[in-house]
N, C-alpha and C positions, 0 to 999 in steps of 0.2 A: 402161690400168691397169697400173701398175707394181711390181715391189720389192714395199715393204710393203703394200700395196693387195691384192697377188696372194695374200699369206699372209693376210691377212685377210678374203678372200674363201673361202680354201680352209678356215678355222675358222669361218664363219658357212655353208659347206656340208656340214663335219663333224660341227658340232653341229646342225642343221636338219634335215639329212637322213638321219643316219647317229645320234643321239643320240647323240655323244659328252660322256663325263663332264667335269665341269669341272678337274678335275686333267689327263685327258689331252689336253683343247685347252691348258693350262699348259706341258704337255710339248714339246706338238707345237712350240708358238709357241719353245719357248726353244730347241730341237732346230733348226728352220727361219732364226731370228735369229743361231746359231752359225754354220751354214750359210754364211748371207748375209753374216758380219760376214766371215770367211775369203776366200771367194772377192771380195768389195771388195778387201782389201788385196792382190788378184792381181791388181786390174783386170777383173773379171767380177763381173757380177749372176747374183745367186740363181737367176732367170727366163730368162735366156740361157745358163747354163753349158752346157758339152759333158759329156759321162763320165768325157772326162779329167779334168775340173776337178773331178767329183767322187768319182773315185779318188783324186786329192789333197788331197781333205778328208779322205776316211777314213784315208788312209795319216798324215795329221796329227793326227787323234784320237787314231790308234793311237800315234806319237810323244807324246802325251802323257798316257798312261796309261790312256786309258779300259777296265773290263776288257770282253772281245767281248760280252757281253749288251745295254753300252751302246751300243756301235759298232754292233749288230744295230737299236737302239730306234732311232737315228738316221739310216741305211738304209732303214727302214722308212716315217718320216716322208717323208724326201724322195720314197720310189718313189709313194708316194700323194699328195704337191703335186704330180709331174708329168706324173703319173697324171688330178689332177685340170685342170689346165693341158690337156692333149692332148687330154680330154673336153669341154671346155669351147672348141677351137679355137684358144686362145691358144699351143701351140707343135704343131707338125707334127709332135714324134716325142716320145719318153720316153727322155731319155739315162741313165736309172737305170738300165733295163732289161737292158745289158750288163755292171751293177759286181758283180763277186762279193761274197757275203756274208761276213760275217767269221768263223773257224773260233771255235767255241766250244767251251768245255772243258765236257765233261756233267758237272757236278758234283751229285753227292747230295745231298738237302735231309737239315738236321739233323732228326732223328727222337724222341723222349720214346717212350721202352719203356711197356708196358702199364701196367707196375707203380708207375712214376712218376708216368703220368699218374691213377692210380687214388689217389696218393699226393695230389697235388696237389689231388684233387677233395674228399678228404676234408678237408684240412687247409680250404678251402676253408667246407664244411659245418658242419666244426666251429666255425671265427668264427660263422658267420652265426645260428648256435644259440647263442652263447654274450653274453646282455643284459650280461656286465658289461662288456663292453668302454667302453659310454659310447653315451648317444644316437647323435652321428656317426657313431664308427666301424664300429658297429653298421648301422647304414643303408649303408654302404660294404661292410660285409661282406656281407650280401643281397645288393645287388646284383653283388656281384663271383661268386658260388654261383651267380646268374643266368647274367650274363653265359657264363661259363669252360664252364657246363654246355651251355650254347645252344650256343656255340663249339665244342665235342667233338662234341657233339647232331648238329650239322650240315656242319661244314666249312665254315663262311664264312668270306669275306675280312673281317679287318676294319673294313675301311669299310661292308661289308654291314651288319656286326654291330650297329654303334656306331650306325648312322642306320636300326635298324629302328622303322615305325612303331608305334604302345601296340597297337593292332588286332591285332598277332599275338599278345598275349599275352589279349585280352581273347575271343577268339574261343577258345579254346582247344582248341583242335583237334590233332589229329595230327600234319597237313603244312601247309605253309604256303607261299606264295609268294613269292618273292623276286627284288628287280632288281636282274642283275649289271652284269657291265660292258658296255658299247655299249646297257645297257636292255633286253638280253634277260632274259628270265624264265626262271623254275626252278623246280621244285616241292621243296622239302627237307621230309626225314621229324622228326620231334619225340618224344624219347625221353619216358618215364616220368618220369623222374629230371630231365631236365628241365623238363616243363611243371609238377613240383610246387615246382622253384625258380622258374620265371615268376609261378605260382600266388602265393608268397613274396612275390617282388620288387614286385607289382601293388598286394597289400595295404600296405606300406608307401608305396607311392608316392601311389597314393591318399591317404591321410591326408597327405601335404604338400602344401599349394594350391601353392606356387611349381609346383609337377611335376603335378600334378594335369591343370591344364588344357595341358600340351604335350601335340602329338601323336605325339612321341616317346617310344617304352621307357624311352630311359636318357637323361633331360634334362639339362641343362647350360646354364652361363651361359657357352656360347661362339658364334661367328659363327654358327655352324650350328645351334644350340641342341640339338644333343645332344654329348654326351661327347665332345672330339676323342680321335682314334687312339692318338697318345700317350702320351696317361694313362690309357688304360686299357692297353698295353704299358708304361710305367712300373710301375703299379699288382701287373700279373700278375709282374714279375719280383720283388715286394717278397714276394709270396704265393709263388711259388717258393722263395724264401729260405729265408721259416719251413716251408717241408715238406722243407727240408735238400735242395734239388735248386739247384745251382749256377744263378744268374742270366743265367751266360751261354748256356746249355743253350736258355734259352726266348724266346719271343716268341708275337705272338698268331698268325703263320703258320707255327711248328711245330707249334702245337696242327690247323693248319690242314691238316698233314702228317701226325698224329700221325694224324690221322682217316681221310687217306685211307689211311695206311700199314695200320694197326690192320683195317679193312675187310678187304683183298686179303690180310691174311696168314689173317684167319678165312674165305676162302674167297669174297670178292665179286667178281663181272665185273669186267674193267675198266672197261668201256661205262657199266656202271652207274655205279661212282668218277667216271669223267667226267661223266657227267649230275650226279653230285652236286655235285660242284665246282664247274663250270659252264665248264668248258672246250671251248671251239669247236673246237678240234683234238686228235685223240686221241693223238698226237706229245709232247702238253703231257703230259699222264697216264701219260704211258710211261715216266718217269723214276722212277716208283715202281715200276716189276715187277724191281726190284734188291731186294726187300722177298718176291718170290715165290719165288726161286731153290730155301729151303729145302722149303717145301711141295710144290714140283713135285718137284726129290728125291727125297724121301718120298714122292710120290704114283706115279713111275714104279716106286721099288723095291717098292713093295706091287703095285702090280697090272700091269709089265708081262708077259707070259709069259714073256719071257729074262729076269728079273730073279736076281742072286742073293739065296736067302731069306732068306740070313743078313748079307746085306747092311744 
């Protein structure tokens, strides 16, 4: 078993054993094929490289602009092929194992203030109340008061969002479950204000047979038969627009920031933020407590004993 055999052994182990999603076997595969294509035209396979050959892949990525987040994605892929090769007896060592990782710049997620996103939900609510818009866009509107309010509601990743099953919204309950990435599960909380948009969105979908019988929330006549990502990030910047909140400002993973941000500044664990989110490492969620600095402030000048009072 050679080359592409090996890579395709190690995404029919990734996805089998480890339930990886189908975008990240896409990644892995194109990440691995970059790999392979580089170290060929050095006269080495994928499957026999040294460390050195793969310090000079990365030192080449990095020649050609990758920023370190992607150069990190693609260190990763390879320490888990060789990872999976050493486990499997097919090489005797892991020559990943010695390549430093790439220095990454900690950069801050863009953030939507309270008041914007409160801006955003109304202007929101307002369409979805308002019949004269026209049959369609009317039905767009609904569901977009669904969608944005789920999305704040919870924190999910968009691809969560867009392929949840109709069961969560028929069930109607409080908290509900949810599969993130690798298939691990989550339990996320369900606001007020959201389950009476779900409430909304259910009734009209019901009355359309096209949507009716999907087992999808929010259907669509696409591959996946719900709503690709996309359009509904197209969609939310169009809805930013009219609430006079610049387009650039948003996406549906600020909103996804916005939540855990908005959280930790009222006062929530981190632990918690993590479990809501759904991040395996608590490293990931540490990039928000630049969100906590004022509160702690504040919290050491009110109650430490040396504090000054008048501080």
């Amino acid at each position: 078993m050679k080359g592409g055999a090996r890579i395709e052994a190690f995404l029919e182990m990734m996805s089998a054993e480890r339930g990886a999603a189908e975008n990240t076997l896409l990644s892995y595969r194109r990440d691995l094929e970059d790999a392979a294509e580089f170290l060929a035209a050095n006269g080495q396979g994928l499957d026999g490289a040294a460390s050195a050959d793969l310090r000079a892949y990365m030192d080449d990525i990095a020649r050609r602009g990758f920023a370190a987040s992607s150069q990190a994605r693609r260190l990763s892929a390879l320490r888990q092929f060789y990872r999976f090769l050493y486990s499997e007896g097919l090489r005797p060592d892991d020559p990943s194992g010695t390549v430093d990782n790439p220095r990454k710049d900690q950069s801050l997620p863009k953030v939507l203030g309270e008041e914007e996103v409160s801006r955003l939900l109304e202007r929101a609510a307002g369409e979805a109340a308002d019949e004269s818009l026209g049959k369609v866009p009317h039905l767009s509107a609904i569901r977009m008061q669904a969608m944005i309010e789920l999305l704040y509601a919870t924190g999910l990743r968009v691809s969560e969002l867009v392929s949840l099953p109709v069961a969560v919204a028929r069930r109607d309950e409080r908290f509900f479950i949810v599969r993130g990435k690798g298939g691990k599960e989550r339990m996320v909380p369900l606001s007020g204000k959201a389950r009476e948009a779900l409430k909304a969105w259910l009734q009209e979908r019901e009355e359309h047979p096209s949507m009716a019988e999907s087992p999808w929330l929010f259907p669509a006549a696409s591959e996946g038969g719900f709503m690709p990502r996309q359009v509904f990030a197209r969609d939310l910047k169009g809805l930013a627009a009219r609430a006079g909140i610049s387009a650039a400002k948003i996406s549906p993973h600020v909103l996804r920031h916005a939540f855990a941000s908005h959280l930790l500044q009222n006062g929530a664990d981190l632990r918690v933020v993590q479990q809501l989110l759904g991040h395996s490492d608590i490293s990931t969620t540490q990039i928000y407590t630049h969100v906590l600095e004022k509160r702690l402030v504040e919290l050491v000048s009110r109650h430490h004993p040396l504090a000054d009072p008048g501080s």
